[in-house]
DOGUVEX-449207 format. One line per field, with one value per residue: x, y, z of N, C-alpha, C, O, CB in turn; residue in three letters; residue number from 1. Coordinates in Angstrom, 2 decimals. Glycine has a CB too. Example, Ala and Ser with C-alpha at 12.3 -4.5 7.8 and 13.67 -1.06 7.14 Angstrom:
residues 2
n.c1	(13.19	12.85)
n.c2	(-5.69	-2.25)
n.c3	(7.80	7.08)
ca.c1	(12.30	13.67)
ca.c2	(-4.50	-1.06)
ca.c3	(7.80	7.14)
c.c1	(13.20	12.90)
c.c2	(-3.30	0.03)
c.c3	(7.80	7.87)
o.c1	(14.24	13.41)
o.c2	(-3.32	1.14)
o.c3	(8.46	8.04)
cb.c1	(11.31	14.08)
cb.c2	(-4.47	-0.60)
cb.c3	(9.05	5.72)
residu	(Ala	Ser)
num	(1	2)
***
This chain:
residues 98
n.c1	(0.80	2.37	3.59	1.76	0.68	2.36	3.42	0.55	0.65	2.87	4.53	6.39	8.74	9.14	11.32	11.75	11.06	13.07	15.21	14.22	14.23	17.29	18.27	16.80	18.58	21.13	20.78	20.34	23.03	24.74	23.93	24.58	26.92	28.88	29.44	27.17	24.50	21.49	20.46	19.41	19.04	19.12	18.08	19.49	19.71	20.27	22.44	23.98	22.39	21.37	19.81	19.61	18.37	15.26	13.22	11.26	7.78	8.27	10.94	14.01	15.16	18.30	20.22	23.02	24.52	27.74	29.56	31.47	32.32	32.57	32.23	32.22	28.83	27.73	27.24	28.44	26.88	27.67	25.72	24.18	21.16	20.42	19.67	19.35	22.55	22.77	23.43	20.96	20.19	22.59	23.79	24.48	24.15	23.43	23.54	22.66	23.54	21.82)
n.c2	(-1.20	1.01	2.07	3.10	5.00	7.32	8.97	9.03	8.69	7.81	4.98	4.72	3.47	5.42	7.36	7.84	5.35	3.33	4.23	3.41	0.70	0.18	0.95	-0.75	-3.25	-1.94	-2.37	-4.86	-5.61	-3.79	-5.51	-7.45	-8.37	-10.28	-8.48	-7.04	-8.60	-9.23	-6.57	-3.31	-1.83	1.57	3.81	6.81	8.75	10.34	10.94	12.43	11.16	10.04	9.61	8.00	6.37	5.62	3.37	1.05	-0.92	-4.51	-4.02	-6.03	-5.21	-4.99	-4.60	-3.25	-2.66	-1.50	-1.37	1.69	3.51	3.41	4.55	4.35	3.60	4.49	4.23	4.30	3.62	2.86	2.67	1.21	0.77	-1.41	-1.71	-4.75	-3.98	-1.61	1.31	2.69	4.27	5.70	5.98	7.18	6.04	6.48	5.11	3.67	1.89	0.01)
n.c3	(0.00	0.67	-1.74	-3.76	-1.97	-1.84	-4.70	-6.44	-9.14	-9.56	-8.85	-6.17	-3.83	-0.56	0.47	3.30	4.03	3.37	4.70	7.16	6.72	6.71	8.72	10.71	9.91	10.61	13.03	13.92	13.26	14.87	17.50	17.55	17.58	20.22	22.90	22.79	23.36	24.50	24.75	24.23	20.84	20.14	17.92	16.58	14.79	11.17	9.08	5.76	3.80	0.89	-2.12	-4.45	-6.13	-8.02	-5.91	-7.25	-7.62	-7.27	-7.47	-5.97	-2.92	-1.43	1.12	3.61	6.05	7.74	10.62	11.52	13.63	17.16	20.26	23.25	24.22	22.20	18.43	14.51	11.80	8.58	5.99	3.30	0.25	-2.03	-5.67	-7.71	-7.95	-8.41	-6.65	-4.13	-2.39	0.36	3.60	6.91	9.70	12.81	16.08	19.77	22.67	25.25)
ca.c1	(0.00	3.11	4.08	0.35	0.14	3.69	3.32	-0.61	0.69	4.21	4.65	7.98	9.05	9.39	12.82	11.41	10.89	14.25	15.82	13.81	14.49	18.76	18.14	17.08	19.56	21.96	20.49	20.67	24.29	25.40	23.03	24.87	28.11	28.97	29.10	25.78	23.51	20.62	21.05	18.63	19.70	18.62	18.28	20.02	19.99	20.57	23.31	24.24	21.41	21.59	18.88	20.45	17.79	13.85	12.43	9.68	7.05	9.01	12.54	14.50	16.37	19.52	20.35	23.77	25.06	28.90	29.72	32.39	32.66	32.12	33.23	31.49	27.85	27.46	28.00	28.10	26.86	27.21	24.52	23.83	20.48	21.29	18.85	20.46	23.91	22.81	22.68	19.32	20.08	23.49	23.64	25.23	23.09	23.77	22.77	23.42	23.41	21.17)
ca.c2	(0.00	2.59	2.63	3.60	6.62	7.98	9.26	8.10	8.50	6.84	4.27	4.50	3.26	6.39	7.12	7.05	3.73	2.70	4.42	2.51	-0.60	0.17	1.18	-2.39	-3.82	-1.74	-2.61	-6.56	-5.13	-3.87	-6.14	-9.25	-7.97	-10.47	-7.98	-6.59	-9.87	-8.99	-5.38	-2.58	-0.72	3.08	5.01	8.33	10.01	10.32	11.88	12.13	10.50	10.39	9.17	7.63	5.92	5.00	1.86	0.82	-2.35	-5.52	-4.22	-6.53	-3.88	-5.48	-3.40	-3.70	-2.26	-1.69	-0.65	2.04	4.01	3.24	5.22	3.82	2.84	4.95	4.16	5.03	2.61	3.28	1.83	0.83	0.17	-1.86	-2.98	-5.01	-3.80	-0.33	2.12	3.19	5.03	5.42	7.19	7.32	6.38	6.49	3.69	3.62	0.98	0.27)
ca.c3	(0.00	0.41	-3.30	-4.01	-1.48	-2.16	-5.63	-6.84	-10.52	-9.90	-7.67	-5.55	-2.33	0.27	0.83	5.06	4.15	3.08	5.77	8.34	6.51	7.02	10.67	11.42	9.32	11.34	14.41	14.08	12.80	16.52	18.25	17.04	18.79	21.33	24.14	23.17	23.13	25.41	25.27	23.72	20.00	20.22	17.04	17.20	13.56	9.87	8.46	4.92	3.49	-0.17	-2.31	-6.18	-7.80	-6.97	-5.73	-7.51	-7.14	-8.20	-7.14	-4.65	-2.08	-0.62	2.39	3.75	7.30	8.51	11.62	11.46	14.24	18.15	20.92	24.31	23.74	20.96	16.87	13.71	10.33	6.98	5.49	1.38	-0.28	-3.42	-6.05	-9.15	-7.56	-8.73	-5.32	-4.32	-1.09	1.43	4.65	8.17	10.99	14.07	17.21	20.84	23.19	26.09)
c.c1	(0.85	3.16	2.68	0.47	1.46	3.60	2.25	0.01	1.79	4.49	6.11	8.05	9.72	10.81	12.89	11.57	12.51	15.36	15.74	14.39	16.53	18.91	17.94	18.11	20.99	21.72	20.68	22.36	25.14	24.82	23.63	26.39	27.78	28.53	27.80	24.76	22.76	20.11	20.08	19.44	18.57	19.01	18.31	20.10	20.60	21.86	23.74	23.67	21.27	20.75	19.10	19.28	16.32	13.70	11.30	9.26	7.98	10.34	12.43	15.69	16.93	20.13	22.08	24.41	26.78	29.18	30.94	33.27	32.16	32.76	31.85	29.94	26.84	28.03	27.58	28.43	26.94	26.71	24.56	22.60	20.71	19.75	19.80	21.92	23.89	22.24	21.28	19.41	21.97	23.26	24.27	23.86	24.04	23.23	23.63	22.60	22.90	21.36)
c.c2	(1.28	3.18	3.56	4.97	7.64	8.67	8.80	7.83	7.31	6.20	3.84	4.41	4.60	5.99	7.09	5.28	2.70	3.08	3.48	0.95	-0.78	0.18	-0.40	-3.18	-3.53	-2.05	-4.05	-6.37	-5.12	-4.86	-7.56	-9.51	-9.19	-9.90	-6.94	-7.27	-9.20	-7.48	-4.96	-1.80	0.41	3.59	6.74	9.03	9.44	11.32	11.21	11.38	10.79	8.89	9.15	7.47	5.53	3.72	1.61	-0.96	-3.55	-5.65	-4.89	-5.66	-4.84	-4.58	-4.09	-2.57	-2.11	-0.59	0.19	3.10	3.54	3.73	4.78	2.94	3.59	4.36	4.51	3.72	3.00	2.31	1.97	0.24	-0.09	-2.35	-3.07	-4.67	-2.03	0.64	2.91	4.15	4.62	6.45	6.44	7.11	5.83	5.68	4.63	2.27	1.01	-0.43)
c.c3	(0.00	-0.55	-3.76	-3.97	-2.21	-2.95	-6.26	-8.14	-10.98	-8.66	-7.51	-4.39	-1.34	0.82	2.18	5.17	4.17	3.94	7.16	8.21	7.09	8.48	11.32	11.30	10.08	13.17	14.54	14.41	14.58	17.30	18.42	17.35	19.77	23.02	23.94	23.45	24.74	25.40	24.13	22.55	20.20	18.79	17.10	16.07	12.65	9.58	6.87	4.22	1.88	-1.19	-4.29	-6.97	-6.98	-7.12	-6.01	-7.24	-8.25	-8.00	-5.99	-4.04	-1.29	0.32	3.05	4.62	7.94	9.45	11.52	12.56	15.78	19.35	22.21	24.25	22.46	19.51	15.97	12.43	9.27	6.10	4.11	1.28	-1.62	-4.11	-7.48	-8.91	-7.62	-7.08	-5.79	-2.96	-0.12	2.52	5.70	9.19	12.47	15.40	18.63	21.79	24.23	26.85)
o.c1	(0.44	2.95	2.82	0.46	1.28	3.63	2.64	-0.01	1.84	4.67	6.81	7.43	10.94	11.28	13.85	11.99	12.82	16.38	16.61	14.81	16.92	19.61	18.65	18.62	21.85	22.45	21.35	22.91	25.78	25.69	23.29	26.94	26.62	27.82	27.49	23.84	23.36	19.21	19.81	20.41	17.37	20.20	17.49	20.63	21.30	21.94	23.85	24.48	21.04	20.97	18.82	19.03	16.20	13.94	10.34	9.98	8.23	11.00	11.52	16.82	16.25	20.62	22.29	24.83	26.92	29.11	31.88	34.45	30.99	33.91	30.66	29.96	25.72	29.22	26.47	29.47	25.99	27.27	25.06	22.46	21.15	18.90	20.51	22.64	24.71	21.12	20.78	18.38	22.42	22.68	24.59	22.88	24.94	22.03	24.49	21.45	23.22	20.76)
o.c2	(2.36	4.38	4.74	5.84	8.56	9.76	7.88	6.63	6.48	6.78	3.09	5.23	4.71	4.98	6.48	4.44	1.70	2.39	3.02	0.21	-1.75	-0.54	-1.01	-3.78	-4.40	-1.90	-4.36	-6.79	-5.97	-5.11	-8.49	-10.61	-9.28	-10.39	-6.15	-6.57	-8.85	-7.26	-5.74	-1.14	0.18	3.77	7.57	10.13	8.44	12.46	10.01	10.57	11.97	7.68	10.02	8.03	5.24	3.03	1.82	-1.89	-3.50	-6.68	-4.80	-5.47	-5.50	-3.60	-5.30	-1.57	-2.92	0.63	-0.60	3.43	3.18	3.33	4.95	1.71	3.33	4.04	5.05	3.12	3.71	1.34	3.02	-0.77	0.77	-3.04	-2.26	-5.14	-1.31	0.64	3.39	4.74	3.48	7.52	5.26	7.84	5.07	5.92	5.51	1.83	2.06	-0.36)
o.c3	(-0.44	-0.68	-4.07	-4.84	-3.01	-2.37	-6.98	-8.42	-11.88	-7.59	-8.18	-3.70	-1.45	1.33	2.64	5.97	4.82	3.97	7.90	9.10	7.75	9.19	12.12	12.25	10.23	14.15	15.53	15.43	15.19	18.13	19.15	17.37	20.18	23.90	24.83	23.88	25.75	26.21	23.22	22.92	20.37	18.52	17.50	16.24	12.77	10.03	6.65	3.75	1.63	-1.07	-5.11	-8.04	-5.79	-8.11	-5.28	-6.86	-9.46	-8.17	-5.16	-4.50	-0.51	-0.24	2.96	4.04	8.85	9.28	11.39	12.45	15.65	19.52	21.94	24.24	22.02	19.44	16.00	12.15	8.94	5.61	3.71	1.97	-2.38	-3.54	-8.07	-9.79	-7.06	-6.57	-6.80	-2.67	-0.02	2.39	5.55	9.35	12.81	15.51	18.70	21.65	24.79	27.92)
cb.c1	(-0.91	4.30	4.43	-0.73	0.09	4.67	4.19	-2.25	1.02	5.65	3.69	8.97	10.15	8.27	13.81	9.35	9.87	14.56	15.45	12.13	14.01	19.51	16.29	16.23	19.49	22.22	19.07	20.30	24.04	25.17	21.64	24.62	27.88	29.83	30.42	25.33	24.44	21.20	22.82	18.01	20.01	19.41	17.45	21.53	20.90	19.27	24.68	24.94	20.26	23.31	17.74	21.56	18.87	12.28	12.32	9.32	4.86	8.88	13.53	14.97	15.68	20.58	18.52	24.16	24.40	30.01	29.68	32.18	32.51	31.91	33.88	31.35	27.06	27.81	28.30	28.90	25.84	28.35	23.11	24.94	19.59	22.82	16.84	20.06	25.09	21.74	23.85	17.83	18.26	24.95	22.02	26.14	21.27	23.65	23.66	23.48	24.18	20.24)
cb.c2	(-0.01	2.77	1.04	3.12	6.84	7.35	9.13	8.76	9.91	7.66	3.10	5.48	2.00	6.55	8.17	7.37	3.26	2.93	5.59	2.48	-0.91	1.38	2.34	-3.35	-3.37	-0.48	-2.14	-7.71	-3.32	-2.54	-6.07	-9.63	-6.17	-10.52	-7.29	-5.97	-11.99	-9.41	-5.03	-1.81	-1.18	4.05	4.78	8.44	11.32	10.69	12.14	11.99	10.87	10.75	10.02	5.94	4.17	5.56	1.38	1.33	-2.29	-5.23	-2.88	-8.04	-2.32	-5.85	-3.57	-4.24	-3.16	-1.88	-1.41	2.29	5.03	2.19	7.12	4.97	2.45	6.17	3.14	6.56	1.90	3.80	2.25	-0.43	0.58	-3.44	-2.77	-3.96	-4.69	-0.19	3.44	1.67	4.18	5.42	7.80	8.96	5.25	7.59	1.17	5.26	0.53	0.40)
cb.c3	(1.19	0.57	-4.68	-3.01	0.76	-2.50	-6.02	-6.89	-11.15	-10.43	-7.65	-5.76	-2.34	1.30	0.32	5.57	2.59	1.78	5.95	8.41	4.55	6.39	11.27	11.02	7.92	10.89	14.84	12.28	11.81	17.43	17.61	15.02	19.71	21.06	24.78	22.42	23.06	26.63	25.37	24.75	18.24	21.52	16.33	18.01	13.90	9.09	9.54	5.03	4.40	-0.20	-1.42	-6.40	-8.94	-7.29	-4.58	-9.39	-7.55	-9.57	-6.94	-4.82	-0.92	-1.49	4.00	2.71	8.01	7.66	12.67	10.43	13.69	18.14	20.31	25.06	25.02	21.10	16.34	13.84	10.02	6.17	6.04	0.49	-0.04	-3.19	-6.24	-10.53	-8.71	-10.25	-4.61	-4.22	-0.07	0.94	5.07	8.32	10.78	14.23	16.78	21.54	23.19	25.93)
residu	(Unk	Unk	Unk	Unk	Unk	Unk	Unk	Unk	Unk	Unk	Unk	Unk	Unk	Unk	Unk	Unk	Unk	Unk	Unk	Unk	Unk	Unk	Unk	Unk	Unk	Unk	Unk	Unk	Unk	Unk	Unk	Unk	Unk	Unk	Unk	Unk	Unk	Unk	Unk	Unk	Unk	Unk	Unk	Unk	Unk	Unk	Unk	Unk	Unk	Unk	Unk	Unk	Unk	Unk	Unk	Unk	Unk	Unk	Unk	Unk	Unk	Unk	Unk	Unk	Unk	Unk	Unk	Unk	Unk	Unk	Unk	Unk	Unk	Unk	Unk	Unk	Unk	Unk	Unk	Unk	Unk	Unk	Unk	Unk	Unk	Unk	Unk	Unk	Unk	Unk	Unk	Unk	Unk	Unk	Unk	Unk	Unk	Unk)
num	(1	2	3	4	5	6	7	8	9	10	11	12	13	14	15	16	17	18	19	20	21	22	23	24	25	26	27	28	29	30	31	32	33	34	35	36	37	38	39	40	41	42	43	44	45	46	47	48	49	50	51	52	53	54	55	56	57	58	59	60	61	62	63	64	65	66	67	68	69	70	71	72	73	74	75	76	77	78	79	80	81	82	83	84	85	86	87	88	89	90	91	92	93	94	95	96	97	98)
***
């Protein structure tokens, strides 16, 4: 039903959407840390959010998470949405640990 509302004429996956989808992706991402197992991810922000190509009905989005920064129970992912190999979205998000 997103593609629908998004654009009635052109149906594309909301670039909210594809953000949310990386955020989990980065959240399994820290979560799957040894010394986090049990432990709460916190979403803390977007940065650099950059939006290549649209997702329409039928694409498969490959989402892909690396952790690159961590300074106590804070970090920082740089995230890739891929479809066909061709980027569809990168950005910086940011976690913290609970």
């Amino acid at each position: 039903p997103f593609f629908c509302g998004h654009f009635p004429q052109k149906h594309v996956m909301p670039g909210v959407l594809i953000l949310e989808a990386l955020a989990q992706v980065g959240a399994v991402a820290i979560l799957s840390l040894p010394e986090n197992r049990g432990k709460i991810a916190l979403f803390g922000g977007v940065k650099n959010a950059r939006f290549k190509r649209q997702v329409i009905p039928g694409d498969v989005l490959e989402l892909e998470c690396t952790l690159t920064k961590r300074r106590g129970p804070v970090g920082i992912g740089v995230c890739t949405a891929t479809v066909n190999g061709e980027t569809a979205c990168t950005a910086e998000l940011i976690f913290a640990i609970q």
